[in-house]
C-alpha positions in Angstrom: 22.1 14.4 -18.2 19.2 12.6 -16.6 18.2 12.9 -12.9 17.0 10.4 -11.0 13.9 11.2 -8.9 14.6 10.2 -5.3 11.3 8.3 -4.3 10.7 8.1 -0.5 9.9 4.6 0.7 6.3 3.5 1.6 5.0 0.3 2.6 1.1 -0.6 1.5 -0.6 -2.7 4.4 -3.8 -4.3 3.3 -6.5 -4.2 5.9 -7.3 -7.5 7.3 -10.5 -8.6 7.5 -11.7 -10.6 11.3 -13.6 -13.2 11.5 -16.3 -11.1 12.5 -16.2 -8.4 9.8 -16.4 -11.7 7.3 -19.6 -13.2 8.9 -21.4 -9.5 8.7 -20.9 -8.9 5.3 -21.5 -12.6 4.4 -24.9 -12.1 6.3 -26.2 -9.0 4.7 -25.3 -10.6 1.3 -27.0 -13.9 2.2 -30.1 -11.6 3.5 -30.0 -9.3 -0.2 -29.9 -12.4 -2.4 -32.6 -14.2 -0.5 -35.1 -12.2 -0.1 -34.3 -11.2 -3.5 -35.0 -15.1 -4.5 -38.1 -15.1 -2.6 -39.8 -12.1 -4.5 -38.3 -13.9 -7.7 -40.2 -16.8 -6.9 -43.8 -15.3 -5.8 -43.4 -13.0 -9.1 -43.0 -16.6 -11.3 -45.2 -18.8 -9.2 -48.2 -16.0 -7.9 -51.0 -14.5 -10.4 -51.1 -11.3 -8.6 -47.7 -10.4 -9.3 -47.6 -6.5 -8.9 -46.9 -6.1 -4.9 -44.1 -8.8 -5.4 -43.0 -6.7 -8.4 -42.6 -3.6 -6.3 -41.2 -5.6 -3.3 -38.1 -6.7 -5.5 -37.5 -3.8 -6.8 -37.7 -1.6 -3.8 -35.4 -4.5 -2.1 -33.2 -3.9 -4.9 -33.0 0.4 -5.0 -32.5 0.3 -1.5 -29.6 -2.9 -1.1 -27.9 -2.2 -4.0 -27.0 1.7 -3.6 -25.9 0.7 0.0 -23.8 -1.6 -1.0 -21.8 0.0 -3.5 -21.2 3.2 -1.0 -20.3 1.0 1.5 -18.0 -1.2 -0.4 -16.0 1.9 -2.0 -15.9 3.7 1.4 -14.6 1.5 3.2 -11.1 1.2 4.1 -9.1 -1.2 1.3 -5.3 -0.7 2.2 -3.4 2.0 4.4 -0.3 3.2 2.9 2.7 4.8 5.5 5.0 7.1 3.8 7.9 8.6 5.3 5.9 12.1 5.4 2.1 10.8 5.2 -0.3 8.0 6.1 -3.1 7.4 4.0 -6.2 5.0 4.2 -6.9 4.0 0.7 -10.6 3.4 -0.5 -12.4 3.6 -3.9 -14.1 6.9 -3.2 -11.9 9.6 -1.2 -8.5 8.1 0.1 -8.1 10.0 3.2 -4.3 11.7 3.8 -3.0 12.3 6.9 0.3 14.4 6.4 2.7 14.3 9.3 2.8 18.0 9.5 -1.4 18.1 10.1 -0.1 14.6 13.1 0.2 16.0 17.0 0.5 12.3 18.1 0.0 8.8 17.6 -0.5 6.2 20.1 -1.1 2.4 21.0 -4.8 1.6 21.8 -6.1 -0.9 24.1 -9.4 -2.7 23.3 -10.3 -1.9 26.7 -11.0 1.7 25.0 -13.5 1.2 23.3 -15.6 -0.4 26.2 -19.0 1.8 25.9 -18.5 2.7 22.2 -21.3 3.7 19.9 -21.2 4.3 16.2 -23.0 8.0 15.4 -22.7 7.8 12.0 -20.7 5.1 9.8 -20.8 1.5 9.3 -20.5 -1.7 11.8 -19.7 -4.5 10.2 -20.4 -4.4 6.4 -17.5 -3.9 4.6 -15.4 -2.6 7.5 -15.7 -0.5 10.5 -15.5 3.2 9.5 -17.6 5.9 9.9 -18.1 8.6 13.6 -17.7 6.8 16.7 -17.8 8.2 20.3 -16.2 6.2 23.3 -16.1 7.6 26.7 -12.1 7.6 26.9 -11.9 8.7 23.3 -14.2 10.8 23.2 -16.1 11.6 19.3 -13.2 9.9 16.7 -13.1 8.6 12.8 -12.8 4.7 12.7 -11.3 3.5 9.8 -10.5 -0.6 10.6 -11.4 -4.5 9.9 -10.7 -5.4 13.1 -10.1 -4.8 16.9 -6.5 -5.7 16.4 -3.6 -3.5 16.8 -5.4 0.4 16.6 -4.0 3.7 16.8 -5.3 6.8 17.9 -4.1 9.6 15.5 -4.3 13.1 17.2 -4.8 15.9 14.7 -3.6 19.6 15.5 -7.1 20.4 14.4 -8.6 18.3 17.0 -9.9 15.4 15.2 -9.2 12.0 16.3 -8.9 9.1 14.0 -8.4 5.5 15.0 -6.9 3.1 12.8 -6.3 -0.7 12.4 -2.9 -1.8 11.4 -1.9 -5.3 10.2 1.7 -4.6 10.3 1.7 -2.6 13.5 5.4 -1.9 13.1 5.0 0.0 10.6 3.5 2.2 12.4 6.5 2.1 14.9 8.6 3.4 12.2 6.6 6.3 11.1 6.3 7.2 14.9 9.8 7.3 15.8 10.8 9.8 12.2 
């Protein structure tokens, strides 16, 4: 006799990229592959060719590396289970199990007035990384946009703040 597996239902949400988030990474791509054309060119067209040499290349060891850890840590799609919420990215998905959940809530943009980024990323890629705001306090920022966030309260303390594209999804998991 063959069971069937009873799956519980999940919706994937990509994270949607604003205008903003767009022009950012557009601009630190444009900035990589011209000064990356520039060295090219004084390597071909200059006789002393060494400094332009090492230029490039240190241009390259340092944008390169950056770009790949920012690309595969930043936030791709969130996933909403009926037990779980996770941020999916290349490197480390981040799981947020409704057990670990003390609340979730409906943020303004007005709370974020006087934010700074401690550690993380602000516009390449995504917005993710330690953030502090004076009404928030220190939090985890996962989102492409200023539209629709959530602060998650963790019974360990932590705060994370999320951006949703399909905010009522997020309704649902709240009111389980």
């Amino acid at each position: 006799m063959e069971q069937k597996r009873s799956r519980k239902a999940f919706h994937t949400i990509p994270f949607v990229w604003n205008k903003t988030l767009w022009a950012m990474t557009f601009m630190v791509f444009g900035l990589w592959f011209g000064l990356s054309g520039f060295f090219l060119y004084k390597v071909f067209t200059e006789a002393n060719t060494a400094e332009n040499l090492v230029s490039l290349i240190g241009l390259n060891l340092v944008f390169l590396p950056m770009m790949i850890l920012c690309e595969g840590l930043a936030p791709q799609r969130l996933e909403i289970g009926d037990d779980r919420i996770v941020i999916l990215r290349r490197y480390k998905s981040v799981v947020l199990n409704r057990e670990e959940i003390k609340s979730i809530e409906f943020l303004p943009k007005i709370a974020f007035r006087g934010a700074i980024r401690t550690m993380g990323v602000g516009g390449f890629f995504g917005y993710f990384g330690q953030y502090y705001a004076p009404a928030l306090g220190s939090f985890t920022l996962y989102a492409t946009s200023f539209e629709n966030l959530y602060l998650i309260k963790m019974w360990n303390g932590k705060s994370i703040v999320i951006s949703c594209a399909e905010p009522d999804k997020i309704e649902q998991f709240i009111e389980q």
